[in-house]
MIGUVO-817078 format. One record per residue (C-alpha): x, y, z. Coordinates in steps of 0.25 Angstrom, whole numbers, padded with zeros to 4 digits, always signed. Layout:
N
XYZ ...
This chain:
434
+0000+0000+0000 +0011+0009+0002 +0018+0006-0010 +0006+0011-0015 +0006+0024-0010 +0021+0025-0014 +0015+0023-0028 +0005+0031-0027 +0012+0044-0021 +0025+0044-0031 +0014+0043-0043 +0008+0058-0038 +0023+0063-0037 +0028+0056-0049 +0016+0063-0057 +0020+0077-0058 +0032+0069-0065 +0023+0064-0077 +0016+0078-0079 +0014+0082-0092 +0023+0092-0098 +0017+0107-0098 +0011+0113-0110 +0021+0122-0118 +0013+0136-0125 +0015+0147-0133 +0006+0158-0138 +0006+0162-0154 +0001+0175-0154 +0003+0182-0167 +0008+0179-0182 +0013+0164-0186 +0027+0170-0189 +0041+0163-0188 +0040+0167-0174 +0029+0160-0171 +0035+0148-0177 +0049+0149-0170 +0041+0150-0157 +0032+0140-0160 +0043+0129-0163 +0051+0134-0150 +0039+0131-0141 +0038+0118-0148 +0053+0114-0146 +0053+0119-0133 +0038+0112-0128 +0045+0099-0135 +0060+0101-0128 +0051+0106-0111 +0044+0092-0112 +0029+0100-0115 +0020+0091-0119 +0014+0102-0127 +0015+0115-0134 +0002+0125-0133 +0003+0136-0144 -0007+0147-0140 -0013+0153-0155 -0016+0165-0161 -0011+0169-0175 -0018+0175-0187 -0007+0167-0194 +0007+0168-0200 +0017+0166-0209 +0016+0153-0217 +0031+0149-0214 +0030+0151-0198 +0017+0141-0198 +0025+0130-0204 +0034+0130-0195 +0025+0130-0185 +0017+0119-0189 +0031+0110-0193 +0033+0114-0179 +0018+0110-0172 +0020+0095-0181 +0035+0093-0177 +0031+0096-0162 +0036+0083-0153 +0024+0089-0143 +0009+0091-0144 +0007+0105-0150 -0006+0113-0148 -0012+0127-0154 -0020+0134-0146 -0028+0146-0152 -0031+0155-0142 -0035+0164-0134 -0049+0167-0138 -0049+0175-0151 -0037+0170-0158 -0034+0164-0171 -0026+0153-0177 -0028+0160-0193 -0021+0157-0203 -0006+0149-0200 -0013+0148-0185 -0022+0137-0192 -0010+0130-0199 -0004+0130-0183 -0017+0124-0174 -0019+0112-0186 -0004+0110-0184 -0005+0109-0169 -0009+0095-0161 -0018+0101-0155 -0026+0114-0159 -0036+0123-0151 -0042+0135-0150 -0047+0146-0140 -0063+0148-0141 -0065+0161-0149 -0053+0158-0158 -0054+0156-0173 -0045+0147-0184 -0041+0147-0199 -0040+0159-0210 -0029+0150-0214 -0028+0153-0230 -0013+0156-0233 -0010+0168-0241 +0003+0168-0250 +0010+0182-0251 +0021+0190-0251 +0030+0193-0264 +0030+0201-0275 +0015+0202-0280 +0010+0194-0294 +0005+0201-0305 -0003+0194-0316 -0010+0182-0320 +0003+0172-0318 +0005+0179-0305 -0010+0177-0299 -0007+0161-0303 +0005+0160-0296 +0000+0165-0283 -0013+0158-0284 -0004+0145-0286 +0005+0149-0275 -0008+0150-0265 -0014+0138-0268 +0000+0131-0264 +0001+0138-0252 -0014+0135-0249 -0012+0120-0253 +0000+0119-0245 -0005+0124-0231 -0018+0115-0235 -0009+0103-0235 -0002+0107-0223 -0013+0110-0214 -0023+0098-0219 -0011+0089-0216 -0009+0095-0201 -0023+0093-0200 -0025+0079-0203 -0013+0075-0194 -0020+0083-0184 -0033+0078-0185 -0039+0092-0188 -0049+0098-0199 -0041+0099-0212 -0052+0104-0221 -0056+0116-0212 -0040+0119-0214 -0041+0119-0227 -0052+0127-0228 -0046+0138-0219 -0033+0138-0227 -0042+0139-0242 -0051+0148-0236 -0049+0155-0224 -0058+0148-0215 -0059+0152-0199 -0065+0145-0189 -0068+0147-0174 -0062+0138-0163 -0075+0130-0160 -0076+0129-0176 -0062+0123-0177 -0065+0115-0166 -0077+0108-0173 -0069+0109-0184 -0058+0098-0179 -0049+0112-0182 -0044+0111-0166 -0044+0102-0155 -0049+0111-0143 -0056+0125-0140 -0051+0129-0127 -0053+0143-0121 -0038+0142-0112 -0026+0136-0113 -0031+0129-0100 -0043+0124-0106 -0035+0118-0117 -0025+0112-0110 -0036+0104-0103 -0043+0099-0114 -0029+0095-0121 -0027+0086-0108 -0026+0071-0112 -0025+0072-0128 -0016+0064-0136 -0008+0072-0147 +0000+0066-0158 +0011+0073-0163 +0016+0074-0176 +0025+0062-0175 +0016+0053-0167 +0019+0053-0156 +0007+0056-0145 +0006+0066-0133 -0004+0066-0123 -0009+0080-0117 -0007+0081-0103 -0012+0097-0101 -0023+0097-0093 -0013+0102-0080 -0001+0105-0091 +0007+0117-0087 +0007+0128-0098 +0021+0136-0101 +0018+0148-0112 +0030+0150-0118 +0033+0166-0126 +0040+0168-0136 +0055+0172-0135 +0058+0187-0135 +0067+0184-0148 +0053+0181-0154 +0045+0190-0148 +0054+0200-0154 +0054+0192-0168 +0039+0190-0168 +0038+0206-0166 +0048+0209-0177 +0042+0199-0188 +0028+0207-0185 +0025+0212-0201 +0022+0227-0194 +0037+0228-0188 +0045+0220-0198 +0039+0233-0207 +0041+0241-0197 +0057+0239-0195 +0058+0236-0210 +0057+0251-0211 +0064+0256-0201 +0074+0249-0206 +0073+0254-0220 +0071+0268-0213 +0084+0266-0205 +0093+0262-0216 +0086+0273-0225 +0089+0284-0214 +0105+0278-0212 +0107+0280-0226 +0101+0296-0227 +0111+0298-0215 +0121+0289-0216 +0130+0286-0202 +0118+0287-0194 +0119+0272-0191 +0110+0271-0183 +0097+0271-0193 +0105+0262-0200 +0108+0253-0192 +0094+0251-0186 +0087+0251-0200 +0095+0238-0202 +0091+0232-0191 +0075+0236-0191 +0076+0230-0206 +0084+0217-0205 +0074+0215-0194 +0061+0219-0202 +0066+0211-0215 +0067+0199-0205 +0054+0201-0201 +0050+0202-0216 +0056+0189-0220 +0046+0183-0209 +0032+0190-0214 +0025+0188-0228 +0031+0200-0237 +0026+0205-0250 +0040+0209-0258 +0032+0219-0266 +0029+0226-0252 +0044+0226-0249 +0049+0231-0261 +0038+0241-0260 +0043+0247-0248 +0059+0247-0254 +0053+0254-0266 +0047+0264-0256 +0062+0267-0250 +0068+0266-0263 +0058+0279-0266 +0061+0286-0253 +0076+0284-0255 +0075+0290-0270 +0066+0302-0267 +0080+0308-0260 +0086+0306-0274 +0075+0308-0284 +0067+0321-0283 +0054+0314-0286 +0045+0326-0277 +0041+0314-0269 +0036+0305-0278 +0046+0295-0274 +0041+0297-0260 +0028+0295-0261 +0029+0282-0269 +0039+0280-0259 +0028+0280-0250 +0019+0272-0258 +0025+0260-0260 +0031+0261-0246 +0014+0260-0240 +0013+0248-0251 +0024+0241-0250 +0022+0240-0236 +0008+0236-0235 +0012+0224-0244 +0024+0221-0236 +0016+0210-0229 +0008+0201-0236 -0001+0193-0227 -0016+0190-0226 -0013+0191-0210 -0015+0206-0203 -0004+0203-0193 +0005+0199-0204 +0003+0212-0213 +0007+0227-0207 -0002+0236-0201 -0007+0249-0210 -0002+0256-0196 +0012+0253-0198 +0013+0253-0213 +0008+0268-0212 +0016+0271-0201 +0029+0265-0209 +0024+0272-0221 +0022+0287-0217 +0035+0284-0208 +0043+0280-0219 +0038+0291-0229 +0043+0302-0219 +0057+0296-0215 +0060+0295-0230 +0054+0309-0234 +0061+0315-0222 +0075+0308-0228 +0071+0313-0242 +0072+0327-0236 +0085+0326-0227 +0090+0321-0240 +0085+0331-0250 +0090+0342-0238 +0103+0336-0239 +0105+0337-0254 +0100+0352-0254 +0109+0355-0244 +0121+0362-0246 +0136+0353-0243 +0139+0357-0229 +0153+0347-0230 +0165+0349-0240 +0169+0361-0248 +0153+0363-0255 +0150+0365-0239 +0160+0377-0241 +0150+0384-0249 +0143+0397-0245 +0153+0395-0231 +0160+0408-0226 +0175+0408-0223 +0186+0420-0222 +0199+0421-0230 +0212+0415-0224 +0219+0419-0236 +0217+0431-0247 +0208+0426-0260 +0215+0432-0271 +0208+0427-0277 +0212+0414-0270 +0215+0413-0255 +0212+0404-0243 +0197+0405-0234 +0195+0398-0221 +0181+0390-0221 +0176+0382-0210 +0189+0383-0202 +0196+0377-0216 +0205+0385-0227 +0200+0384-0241 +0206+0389-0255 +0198+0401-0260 +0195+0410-0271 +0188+0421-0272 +0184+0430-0283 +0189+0442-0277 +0200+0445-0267 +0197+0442-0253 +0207+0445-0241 +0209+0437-0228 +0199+0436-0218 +0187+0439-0228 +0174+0432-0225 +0170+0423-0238 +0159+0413-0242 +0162+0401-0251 +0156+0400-0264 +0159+0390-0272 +0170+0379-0270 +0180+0374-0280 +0180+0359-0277 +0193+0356-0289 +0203+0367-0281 +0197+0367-0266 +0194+0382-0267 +0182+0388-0260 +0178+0402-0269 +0174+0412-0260 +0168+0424-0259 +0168+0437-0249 +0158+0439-0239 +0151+0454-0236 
């Protein structure tokens, strides 16, 4: 009998032992970007290395960039551990690549109030077709992108056990549906209105992975740790935002623009390159229309001849034209978050107008201006004779001794005022003052 007990009270101590792992979550809040995918994949190689026996990514997105959602999803089907999307809180979305991620996910659900789909992909960017040949080769070119993320996402449905056709339909049409809709749908697996709540429900359920291997949830008591991004992609996630890569792309045309109108400033230089490496980097990573871009390098090409060309600011104002077109096409995306604000584009526009019409005149001063350096500075400078001009002699200017002629004889210590300068014989001509 007392074996018994022994038995009985080293089973409750051993059995915090056997507890199941915590649950590992981050929150997606925002754009699918190659942020979202490098954090994505570190939370997954981190659940997978701490022993968690899942990994909870919390879900909002209007979508994202087609390259950042296949990593994601190679990511979601190479995971070792049970991977599940939640989309939530009340009021969010998984539109668009956020569709592509919940189907990819072991387990899918969604917040009450939440919605799904809008997942048609949109091809853009490049120079812009012209003509009857042009139209067909983009009308091809959309059918294969349709057709290919058709394939992809029937295929992670199917392995899933989810609703192919309702994706397909979302993809070819834009469907959206509601989270009590995709529920009836066999889109999800749960509605839940908490993290809590889900957790609960998830309790007991048997996921197969990817590789087939099977995992049984333990979460009903699972501790949850909410990892953050790390500040080097908080700061990354703030730069590939489409308003500042636009934003520091003209700074730094503006800095570079301004080093050259004063050379040896430095410091204008200096910081131009920086803001627009950084803002090309953050181009690389968005959908960009080339037209747009060579729009705007038209637009400084106008500027930067207005100082040359007397155009009476013609030049200017188409400067200022193609600069407004050129950056509302920059970005060519269906998705408002992806596109940049009229705010900032007018903001940029009337800026840039003014800081290049402000250069143009400093420039056009300086031309009019009269030497101040070097023997044309001399000119219309006073000075007194060292040496009697008969009719040549020697004057003190500026502290310095110059040759000099005058047309009629001067003596020493006469007041004069140059005239003229003979540039072959270093002679100033001179003249006497009243």
């Amino acid at each position: 009998m007392r074996f018994f007990k022994v038995l009985l009270i080293l089973f409750f101590l051993s059995a915090p032992l056997f507890a199941a792992g915590p649950v590992h979550r981050i929150i997606i809040n925002g754009v699918i970007n190659p942020v979202a995918a490098e954090y994505i994949e570190q939370a997954v190689e981190r659940a997978e290395n701490e022993n968690a026996q899942a990994l909870l990514i919390q879900m909002d997105t209007p979508g994202g960039l087609m390259e950042s959602l296949h990593g994601i999803m190679k990511t979601i089907q190479n995971a070792r551990i049970p991977v599940i999307v939640y989309v939530a809180p009340s009021g969010a979305r998984a539109a668009s690549a956020g569709m592509f991620i919940t189907y990819a996910a072991h387990v899918a659900a969604m917040a009450p109030s939440t919605n799904i789909g809008s997942a048609h992909p949109v091809f853009g960017g490049g120079m812009p077709g012209g003509g009857e040949q042009d139209s067909l080769s983009g009308s091809i070119m959309m059918d294969k992108v349709t057709n290919d993320a058709i394939a992809k996402v029937r295929a992670v449905a199917e392995q899933r056990g989810r609703n192919a056709d309702w994706a397909e339909e979302a993809i070819r049409e834009s469907a959206n549906i509601t989270a009590s809709e995709a529920l009836k749908r066999h889109v999800i697996d749960y509605i839940a209105p908490t993290t809590g709540d889900l957790l609960k429900q998830l309790d007991g359920r048997v996921v197969t992975l990817d590789d087939g291997s099977t995992h049984t949830l333990e979460t009903a008591a699972a501790t949850v740790i909410t990892f953050e991004m790390t500040w080097r992609q908080r700061l990354l996630d703030v730069i590939v935002n489409p308003n500042v890569a636009y934003i520091l792309m003209m700074i730094g045309t503006l800095g570079i623009m301004l080093e050259l109108y004063s050379p040896g400033a430095i410091l204008p230089g200096v910081a131009g390159g920086i803001a627009l490496i950084t803002g090309f980097f953050a181009l690389n990573t968005l959908p960009v229309n080339y037209a747009g871009f060579l729009l705007i390098l038209f637009a400084i090409i106008l500027f930067l001849l207005e100082i040359k060309v007397p155009s009476y600011g013609l030049l200017s104002i188409g400067g200022v034209i193609a600069l407004s077109i050129g950056s509302v096409m920059l970005i060519d995306s269906p998705i408002p978050e992806l596109n940049i604000s009229w705010e900032v584009i007018v903001f940029v526009v009337i800026f840039t107008a003014l800081f290049f019409l402000f250069a143009i005149g400093l420039a056009l001063k300086a031309q009019r201006r009269k030497p101040q350096t070097g023997q044309e500075g001399l000119v219309g400078e006073t000075g007194v004779v060292s040496k009697v001009l008969n009719p040549e002699g020697t004057v003190r200017v500026h502290g310095e001794y110059w040759r000099a002629r005058s047309d009629t004889p001067l003596k020493k210590g006469t007041r004069v005022q140059v005239v003229a300068v003979d540039k072959n014989h270093l002679t100033l001509r001179v003249k006497a003052l009243d």
